[in-house]
C-alpha positions as CSV (number, residue, x, y, z in Angstrom):
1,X,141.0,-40.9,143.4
2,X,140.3,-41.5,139.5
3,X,137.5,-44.0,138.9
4,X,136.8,-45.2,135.6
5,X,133.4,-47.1,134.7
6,X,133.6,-49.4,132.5
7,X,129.8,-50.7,130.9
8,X,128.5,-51.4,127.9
9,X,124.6,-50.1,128.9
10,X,124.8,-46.6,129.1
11,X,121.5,-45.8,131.6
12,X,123.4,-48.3,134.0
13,X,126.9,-46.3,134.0
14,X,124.9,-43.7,134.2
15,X,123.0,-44.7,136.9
16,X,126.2,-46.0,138.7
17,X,128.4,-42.7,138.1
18,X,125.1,-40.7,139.7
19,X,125.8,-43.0,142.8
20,X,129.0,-43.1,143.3
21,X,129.0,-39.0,142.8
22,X,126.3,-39.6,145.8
23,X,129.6,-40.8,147.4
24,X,131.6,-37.8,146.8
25,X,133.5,-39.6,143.9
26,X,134.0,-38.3,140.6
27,X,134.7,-40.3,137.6
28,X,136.6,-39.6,135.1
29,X,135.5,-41.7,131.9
30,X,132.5,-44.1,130.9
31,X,134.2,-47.3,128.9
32,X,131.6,-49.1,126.7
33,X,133.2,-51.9,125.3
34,X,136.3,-54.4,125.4
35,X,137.6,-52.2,122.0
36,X,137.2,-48.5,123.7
37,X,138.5,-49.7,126.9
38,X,141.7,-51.3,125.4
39,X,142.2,-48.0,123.1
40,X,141.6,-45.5,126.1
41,X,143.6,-47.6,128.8
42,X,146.5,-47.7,126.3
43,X,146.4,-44.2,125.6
44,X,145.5,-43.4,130.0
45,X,147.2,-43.3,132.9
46,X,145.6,-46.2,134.8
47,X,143.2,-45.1,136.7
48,X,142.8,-45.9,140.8
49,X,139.8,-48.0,140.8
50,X,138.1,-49.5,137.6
51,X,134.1,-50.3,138.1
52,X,133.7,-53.4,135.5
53,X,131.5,-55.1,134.0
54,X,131.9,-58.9,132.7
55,X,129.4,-58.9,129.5
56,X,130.2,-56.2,127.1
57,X,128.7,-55.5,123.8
58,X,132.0,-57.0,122.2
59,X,132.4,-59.8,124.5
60,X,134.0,-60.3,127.8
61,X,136.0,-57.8,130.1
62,X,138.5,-60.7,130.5
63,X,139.9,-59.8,127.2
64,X,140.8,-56.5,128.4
65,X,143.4,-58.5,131.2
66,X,144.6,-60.2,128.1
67,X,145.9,-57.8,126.0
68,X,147.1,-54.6,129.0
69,X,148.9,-55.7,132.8
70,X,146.2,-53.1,134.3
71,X,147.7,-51.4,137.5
72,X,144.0,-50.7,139.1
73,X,141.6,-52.1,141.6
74,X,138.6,-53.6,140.4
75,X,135.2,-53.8,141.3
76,X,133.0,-56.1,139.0
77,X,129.5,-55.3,138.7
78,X,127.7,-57.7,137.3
79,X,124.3,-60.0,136.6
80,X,126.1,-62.9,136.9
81,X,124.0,-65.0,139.7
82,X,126.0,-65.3,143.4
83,X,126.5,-69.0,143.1
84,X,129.1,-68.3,139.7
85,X,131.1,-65.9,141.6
86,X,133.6,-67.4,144.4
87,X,136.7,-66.5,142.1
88,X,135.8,-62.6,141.9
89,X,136.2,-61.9,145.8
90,X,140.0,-64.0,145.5
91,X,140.5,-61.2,142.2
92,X,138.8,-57.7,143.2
93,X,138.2,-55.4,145.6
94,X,134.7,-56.9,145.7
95,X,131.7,-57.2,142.9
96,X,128.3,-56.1,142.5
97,X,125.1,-58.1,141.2
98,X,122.8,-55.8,139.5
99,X,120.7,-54.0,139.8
100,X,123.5,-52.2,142.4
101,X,122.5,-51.5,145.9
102,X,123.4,-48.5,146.8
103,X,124.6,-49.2,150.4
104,X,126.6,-52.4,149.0
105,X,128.5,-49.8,146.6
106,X,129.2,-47.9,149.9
107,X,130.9,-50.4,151.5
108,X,132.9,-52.2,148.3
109,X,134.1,-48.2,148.2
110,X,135.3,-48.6,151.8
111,X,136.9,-51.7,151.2
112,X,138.8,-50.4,148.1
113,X,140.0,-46.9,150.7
114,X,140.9,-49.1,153.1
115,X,143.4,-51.2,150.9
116,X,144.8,-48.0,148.4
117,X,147.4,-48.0,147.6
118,X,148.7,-50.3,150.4
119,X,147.1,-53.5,147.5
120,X,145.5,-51.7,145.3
121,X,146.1,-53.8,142.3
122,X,144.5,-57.5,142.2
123,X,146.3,-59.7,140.1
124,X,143.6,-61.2,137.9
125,X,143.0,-65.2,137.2
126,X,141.2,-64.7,133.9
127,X,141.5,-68.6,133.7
128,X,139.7,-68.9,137.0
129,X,137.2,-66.4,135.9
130,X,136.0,-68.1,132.6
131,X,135.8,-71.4,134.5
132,X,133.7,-70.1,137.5
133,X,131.6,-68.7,134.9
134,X,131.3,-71.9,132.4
135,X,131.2,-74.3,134.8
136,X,129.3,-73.2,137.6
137,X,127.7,-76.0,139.4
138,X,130.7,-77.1,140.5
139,X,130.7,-75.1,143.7
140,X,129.3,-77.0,146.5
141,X,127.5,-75.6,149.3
142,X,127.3,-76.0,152.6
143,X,124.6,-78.5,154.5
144,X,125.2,-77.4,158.3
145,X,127.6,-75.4,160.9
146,X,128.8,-76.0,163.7
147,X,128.5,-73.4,166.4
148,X,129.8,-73.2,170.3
149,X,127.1,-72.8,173.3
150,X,129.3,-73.1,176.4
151,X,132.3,-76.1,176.1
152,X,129.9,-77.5,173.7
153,X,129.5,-77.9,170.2
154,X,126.3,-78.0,168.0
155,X,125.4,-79.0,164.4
156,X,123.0,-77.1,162.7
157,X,121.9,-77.7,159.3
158,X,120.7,-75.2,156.6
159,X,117.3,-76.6,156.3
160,X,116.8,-75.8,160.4
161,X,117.9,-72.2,159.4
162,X,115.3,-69.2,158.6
163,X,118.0,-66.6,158.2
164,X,121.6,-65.8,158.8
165,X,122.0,-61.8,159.9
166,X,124.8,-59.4,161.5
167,X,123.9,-57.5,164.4
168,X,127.0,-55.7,166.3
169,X,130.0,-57.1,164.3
170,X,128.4,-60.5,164.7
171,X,127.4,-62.9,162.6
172,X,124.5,-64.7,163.7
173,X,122.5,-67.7,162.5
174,X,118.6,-67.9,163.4
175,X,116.8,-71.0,163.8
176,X,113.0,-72.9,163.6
177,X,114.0,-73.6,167.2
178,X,113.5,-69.9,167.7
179,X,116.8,-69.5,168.8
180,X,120.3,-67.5,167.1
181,X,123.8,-68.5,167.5
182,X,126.8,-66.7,167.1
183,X,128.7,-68.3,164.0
184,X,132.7,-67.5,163.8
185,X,132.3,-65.8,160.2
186,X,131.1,-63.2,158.3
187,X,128.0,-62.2,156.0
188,X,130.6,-61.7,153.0
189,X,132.7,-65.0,154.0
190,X,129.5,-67.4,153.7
191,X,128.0,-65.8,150.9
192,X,129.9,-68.6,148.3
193,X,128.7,-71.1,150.9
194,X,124.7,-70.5,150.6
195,X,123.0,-72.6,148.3
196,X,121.5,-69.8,146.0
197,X,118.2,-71.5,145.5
198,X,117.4,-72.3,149.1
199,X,118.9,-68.7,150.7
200,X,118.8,-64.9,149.5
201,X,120.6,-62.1,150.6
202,X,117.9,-59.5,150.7
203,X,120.1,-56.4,152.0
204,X,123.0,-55.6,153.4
205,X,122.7,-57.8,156.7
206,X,120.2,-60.4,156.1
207,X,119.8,-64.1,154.1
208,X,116.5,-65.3,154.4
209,X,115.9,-69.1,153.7
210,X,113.3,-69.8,151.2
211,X,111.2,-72.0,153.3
212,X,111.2,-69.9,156.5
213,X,109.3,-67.1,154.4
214,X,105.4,-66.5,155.7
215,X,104.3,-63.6,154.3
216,X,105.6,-60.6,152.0
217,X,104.2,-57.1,152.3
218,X,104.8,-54.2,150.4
219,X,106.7,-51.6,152.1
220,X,107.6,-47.8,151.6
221,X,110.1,-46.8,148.8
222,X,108.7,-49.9,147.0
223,X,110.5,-52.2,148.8
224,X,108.8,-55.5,150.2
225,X,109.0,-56.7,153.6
226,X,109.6,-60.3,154.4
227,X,107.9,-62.2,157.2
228,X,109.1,-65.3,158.6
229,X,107.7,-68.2,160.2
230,X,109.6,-67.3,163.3
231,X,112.0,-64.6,163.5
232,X,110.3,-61.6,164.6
233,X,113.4,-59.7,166.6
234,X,113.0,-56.7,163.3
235,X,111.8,-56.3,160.0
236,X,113.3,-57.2,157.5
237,X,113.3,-55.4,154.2
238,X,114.1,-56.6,150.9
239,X,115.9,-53.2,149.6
240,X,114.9,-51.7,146.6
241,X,117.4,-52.6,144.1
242,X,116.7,-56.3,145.0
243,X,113.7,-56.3,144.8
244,X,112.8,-57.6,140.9
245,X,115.7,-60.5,141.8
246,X,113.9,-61.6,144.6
247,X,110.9,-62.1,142.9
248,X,112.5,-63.9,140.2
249,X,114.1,-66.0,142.9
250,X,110.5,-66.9,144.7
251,X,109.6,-67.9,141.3
Protein backbone atom coordinates (compact mmCIF):
# COMPACT_ATOMS: atom_id res chain seq x y z
CA UNK A 1 0.00 0.00 0.00
CA UNK A 2 1.62 3.52 -0.82
CA UNK A 3 0.39 6.34 1.47
CA UNK A 4 1.28 9.76 0.89
CA UNK A 5 0.77 12.59 3.67
CA UNK A 6 0.00 15.50 2.62
CA UNK A 7 0.41 18.66 5.48
CA UNK A 8 1.69 21.70 5.65
CA UNK A 9 2.89 21.51 9.70
CA UNK A 10 5.70 19.27 9.64
CA UNK A 11 5.66 18.04 13.69
CA UNK A 12 2.02 16.99 12.73
CA UNK A 13 3.01 14.73 9.54
CA UNK A 14 5.43 13.78 11.51
CA UNK A 15 3.47 12.89 14.28
CA UNK A 16 0.86 11.15 11.87
CA UNK A 17 3.56 9.13 9.76
CA UNK A 18 4.98 7.79 13.44
CA UNK A 19 1.28 6.54 13.88
CA UNK A 20 0.36 5.17 11.01
CA UNK A 21 4.06 3.27 11.03
CA UNK A 22 2.45 2.14 14.58
CA UNK A 23 -0.06 0.54 12.11
CA UNK A 24 2.45 -1.25 10.13
CA UNK A 25 2.13 1.29 7.20
CA UNK A 26 4.81 2.95 5.62
CA UNK A 27 4.65 6.20 3.77
CA UNK A 28 6.24 7.05 1.07
CA UNK A 29 6.35 11.05 0.83
CA UNK A 30 5.43 14.07 3.24
CA UNK A 31 3.50 16.85 0.81
CA UNK A 32 3.63 20.40 2.40
CA UNK A 33 1.75 22.49 0.28
CA UNK A 34 -0.91 22.84 -2.61
CA UNK A 35 2.52 23.75 -5.06
CA UNK A 36 4.75 20.57 -3.88
CA UNK A 37 1.77 18.31 -4.00
CA UNK A 38 0.71 19.42 -7.54
CA UNK A 39 4.57 19.10 -8.71
CA UNK A 40 5.14 15.65 -7.07
CA UNK A 41 1.65 14.02 -7.96
CA UNK A 42 2.33 15.16 -11.54
CA UNK A 43 5.66 13.69 -11.62
CA UNK A 44 4.16 10.19 -9.15
CA UNK A 45 2.45 7.38 -9.72
CA UNK A 46 -0.66 8.08 -7.56
CA UNK A 47 -0.38 6.76 -4.62
CA UNK A 48 -3.10 4.23 -2.74
CA UNK A 49 -4.36 6.37 -0.10
CA UNK A 50 -3.63 10.18 0.26
CA UNK A 51 -3.84 11.49 4.22
CA UNK A 52 -4.94 15.37 3.48
CA UNK A 53 -5.13 18.20 4.96
CA UNK A 54 -7.73 21.15 4.01
CA UNK A 55 -5.54 24.36 5.12
CA UNK A 56 -2.22 24.42 3.57
CA UNK A 57 0.35 27.09 3.83
CA UNK A 58 -0.62 28.10 0.06
CA UNK A 59 -4.23 27.80 0.43
CA UNK A 60 -6.64 24.94 0.21
CA UNK A 61 -6.11 21.25 -0.73
CA UNK A 62 -9.19 21.68 -2.97
CA UNK A 63 -7.01 23.32 -5.50
CA UNK A 64 -5.01 20.22 -5.79
CA UNK A 65 -8.60 18.36 -7.30
CA UNK A 66 -8.61 21.33 -9.59
CA UNK A 67 -5.79 21.13 -11.47
CA UNK A 68 -4.92 16.69 -11.36
CA UNK A 69 -8.14 13.80 -11.67
CA UNK A 70 -6.25 12.09 -8.60
CA UNK A 71 -6.86 8.17 -8.72
CA UNK A 72 -6.44 7.79 -4.71
CA UNK A 73 -8.47 7.40 -1.56
CA UNK A 74 -8.56 10.15 0.73
CA UNK A 75 -8.58 10.63 4.21
CA UNK A 76 -8.84 14.42 5.38
CA UNK A 77 -7.45 15.33 8.57
CA UNK A 78 -8.36 18.25 9.66
CA UNK A 79 -9.30 21.19 12.45
CA UNK A 80 -12.21 22.05 10.81
CA UNK A 81 -15.00 21.75 13.73
CA UNK A 82 -17.59 18.38 13.22
CA UNK A 83 -20.60 20.52 12.54
CA UNK A 84 -18.73 21.92 8.82
CA UNK A 85 -18.02 18.50 7.76
CA UNK A 86 -21.19 16.35 6.46
CA UNK A 87 -19.80 16.63 2.71
CA UNK A 88 -16.37 14.90 3.62
CA UNK A 89 -17.87 11.42 4.73
CA UNK A 90 -20.13 11.60 0.97
CA UNK A 91 -16.14 12.37 -0.56
CA UNK A 92 -13.51 10.23 1.48
CA UNK A 93 -12.75 7.30 3.00
CA UNK A 94 -13.41 9.18 6.23
CA UNK A 95 -11.65 12.49 7.96
CA UNK A 96 -9.87 13.24 11.04
CA UNK A 97 -10.27 16.34 13.50
CA UNK A 98 -7.03 17.15 15.02
CA UNK A 99 -5.36 16.57 17.20
CA UNK A 100 -5.77 12.64 15.57
CA UNK A 101 -6.83 9.87 17.80
CA UNK A 102 -4.95 7.23 17.36
CA UNK A 103 -7.63 4.50 17.55
CA UNK A 104 -9.98 6.77 15.07
CA UNK A 105 -6.87 6.58 12.55
CA UNK A 106 -7.13 2.70 13.09
CA UNK A 107 -10.41 2.35 12.11
CA UNK A 108 -10.57 5.10 9.01
CA UNK A 109 -7.36 2.56 7.98
CA UNK A 110 -9.85 -0.31 8.16
CA UNK A 111 -12.40 1.29 6.32
CA UNK A 112 -10.02 2.38 3.49
CA UNK A 113 -8.66 -1.90 3.46
CA UNK A 114 -11.90 -2.79 3.43
CA UNK A 115 -13.01 -0.83 0.21
CA UNK A 116 -9.24 -1.07 -1.90
CA UNK A 117 -9.29 -1.25 -4.60
CA UNK A 118 -12.95 -2.59 -4.86
CA UNK A 119 -13.75 1.89 -4.51
CA UNK A 120 -10.78 3.10 -3.80
CA UNK A 121 -11.06 6.39 -5.56
CA UNK A 122 -13.83 8.99 -4.21
CA UNK A 123 -14.83 11.26 -6.66
CA UNK A 124 -14.44 14.62 -5.04
CA UNK A 125 -17.33 17.62 -4.88
CA UNK A 126 -14.80 20.46 -4.44
CA UNK A 127 -18.01 22.73 -4.86
CA UNK A 128 -19.67 20.95 -2.01
CA UNK A 129 -16.54 21.13 0.03
CA UNK A 130 -15.98 25.01 -0.13
CA UNK A 131 -19.69 25.47 0.62
CA UNK A 132 -19.84 23.10 3.67
CA UNK A 133 -16.91 25.05 4.78
CA UNK A 134 -18.26 28.77 4.04
CA UNK A 135 -21.50 28.28 4.90
CA UNK A 136 -21.70 26.16 7.70
CA UNK A 137 -24.70 26.92 9.83
CA UNK A 138 -26.69 25.65 7.36
CA UNK A 139 -26.75 22.07 8.61
CA UNK A 140 -29.51 21.47 10.87
CA UNK A 141 -29.51 19.11 13.67
CA UNK A 142 -31.60 16.90 14.97
CA UNK A 143 -34.14 17.63 18.15
CA UNK A 144 -35.39 13.98 18.96
CA UNK A 145 -35.49 10.04 17.82
CA UNK A 146 -37.69 7.93 17.66
CA UNK A 147 -36.90 4.50 19.00
CA UNK A 148 -39.03 0.97 19.21
CA UNK A 149 -39.77 -0.68 22.92
CA UNK A 150 -42.09 -3.65 21.93
CA UNK A 151 -44.91 -2.70 18.99
CA UNK A 152 -44.41 0.71 20.30
CA UNK A 153 -42.84 3.74 19.31
CA UNK A 154 -41.15 6.54 21.54
CA UNK A 155 -39.92 10.15 20.98
CA UNK A 156 -37.00 11.10 22.63
CA UNK A 157 -35.57 14.43 22.42
CA UNK A 158 -31.84 15.53 22.62
CA UNK A 159 -32.25 17.61 25.67
CA UNK A 160 -33.62 14.19 27.59
CA UNK A 161 -30.28 12.61 26.37
CA UNK A 162 -26.95 12.40 28.56
CA UNK A 163 -25.00 10.37 26.02
CA UNK A 164 -25.33 8.31 22.94
CA UNK A 165 -22.67 5.04 23.05
CA UNK A 166 -22.07 1.65 21.14
CA UNK A 167 -21.80 -1.34 23.08
CA UNK A 168 -21.94 -4.84 20.96
CA UNK A 169 -22.55 -3.49 17.45
CA UNK A 170 -25.27 -1.33 18.92
CA UNK A 171 -25.97 1.91 19.00
CA UNK A 172 -27.56 3.01 22.08
CA UNK A 173 -29.06 6.25 23.39
CA UNK A 174 -28.91 6.91 27.35
CA UNK A 175 -31.40 8.88 29.05
CA UNK A 176 -32.27 11.28 32.41
CA UNK A 177 -34.85 8.61 32.79
CA UNK A 178 -32.01 6.32 33.61
CA UNK A 179 -32.82 4.17 30.95
CA UNK A 180 -30.91 3.34 27.10
CA UNK A 181 -32.62 2.39 23.96
CA UNK A 182 -31.44 0.76 21.04
CA UNK A 183 -31.47 3.38 18.09
CA UNK A 184 -31.37 1.84 14.37
CA UNK A 185 -27.97 3.76 13.50
CA UNK A 186 -24.57 4.17 13.93
CA UNK A 187 -22.02 6.43 16.05
CA UNK A 188 -20.54 7.51 12.52
CA UNK A 189 -24.15 7.95 10.91
CA UNK A 190 -25.45 10.54 13.62
CA UNK A 191 -22.35 12.27 14.05
CA UNK A 192 -23.65 15.24 11.26
CA UNK A 193 -26.85 15.04 13.20
CA UNK A 194 -25.51 16.20 16.83
CA UNK A 195 -25.67 19.71 17.56
CA UNK A 196 -21.86 20.32 18.20
CA UNK A 197 -22.44 22.73 20.99
CA UNK A 198 -24.87 20.61 23.03
CA UNK A 199 -22.98 16.97 22.32
CA UNK A 200 -19.16 15.76 22.09
CA UNK A 201 -17.75 12.80 20.90
CA UNK A 202 -15.14 12.14 23.62
CA UNK A 203 -13.64 8.74 22.10
CA UNK A 204 -14.26 6.32 19.91
CA UNK A 205 -17.77 5.07 21.39
CA UNK A 206 -19.17 7.78 23.37
CA UNK A 207 -21.11 11.48 22.91
CA UNK A 208 -21.66 13.02 26.03
CA UNK A 209 -24.31 15.87 26.20
CA UNK A 210 -23.15 18.95 27.76
CA UNK A 211 -25.74 19.32 30.37
CA UNK A 212 -25.70 15.68 31.59
CA UNK A 213 -21.88 16.28 32.72
CA UNK A 214 -21.37 16.27 36.76
CA UNK A 215 -18.03 15.99 37.39
CA UNK A 216 -14.56 15.77 35.45
CA UNK A 217 -11.60 14.01 36.97
CA UNK A 218 -8.29 13.66 35.85
CA UNK A 219 -7.32 10.26 34.73
CA UNK A 220 -4.06 8.27 33.81
CA UNK A 221 -2.23 9.07 30.56
CA UNK A 222 -3.63 12.64 31.12
CA UNK A 223 -6.80 12.00 30.01
CA UNK A 224 -9.91 13.24 32.02
CA UNK A 225 -12.82 11.24 33.02
CA UNK A 226 -16.34 12.44 32.68
CA UNK A 227 -19.05 11.89 35.21
CA UNK A 228 -22.59 12.20 34.48
CA UNK A 229 -25.58 12.97 36.29
CA UNK A 230 -26.81 9.47 35.63
CA UNK A 231 -25.10 7.14 33.57
CA UNK A 232 -22.87 5.09 35.71
CA UNK A 233 -22.89 1.56 33.55
CA UNK A 234 -18.59 2.51 32.86
CA UNK A 235 -16.30 5.24 32.76
CA UNK A 236 -16.04 7.22 30.42
CA UNK A 237 -12.81 8.73 29.24
CA UNK A 238 -12.23 11.64 27.24
CA UNK A 239 -9.00 10.17 25.27
CA UNK A 240 -6.00 11.98 25.10
CA UNK A 241 -5.87 13.58 21.84
CA UNK A 242 -9.24 15.16 22.74
CA UNK A 243 -8.64 16.31 25.43
CA UNK A 244 -7.56 20.24 24.80
CA UNK A 245 -10.90 20.22 22.29
CA UNK A 246 -13.03 19.30 24.96
CA UNK A 247 -11.94 21.82 27.15
CA UNK A 248 -12.29 24.42 24.62
CA UNK A 249 -15.75 22.99 24.02
CA UNK A 250 -16.78 23.30 28.04
CA UNK A 251 -15.77 26.70 27.57
Amino acid sequence: MRVIIIEDEKPSARRLERMLNELDILVEKQLHSVAESLEWLSTNAHPDLIMLDIQLSDGLSFEIFEHLDLASAIIFTTAYDEYALRAFKQNSIDYLLKPIDSDELEVAIQKFKQRHPVQAHFPLDVHQLRKMLVNPLDQTYKTRFTVKIGQHLKMITTNEIECVYSENKGTYLYTDSKRSYLIDETLESIESKLNPDDFFRVNRTFYVHINAIKDMVSYTNSRLQVILNNYQQEDIIVSREKVKKFKDWID
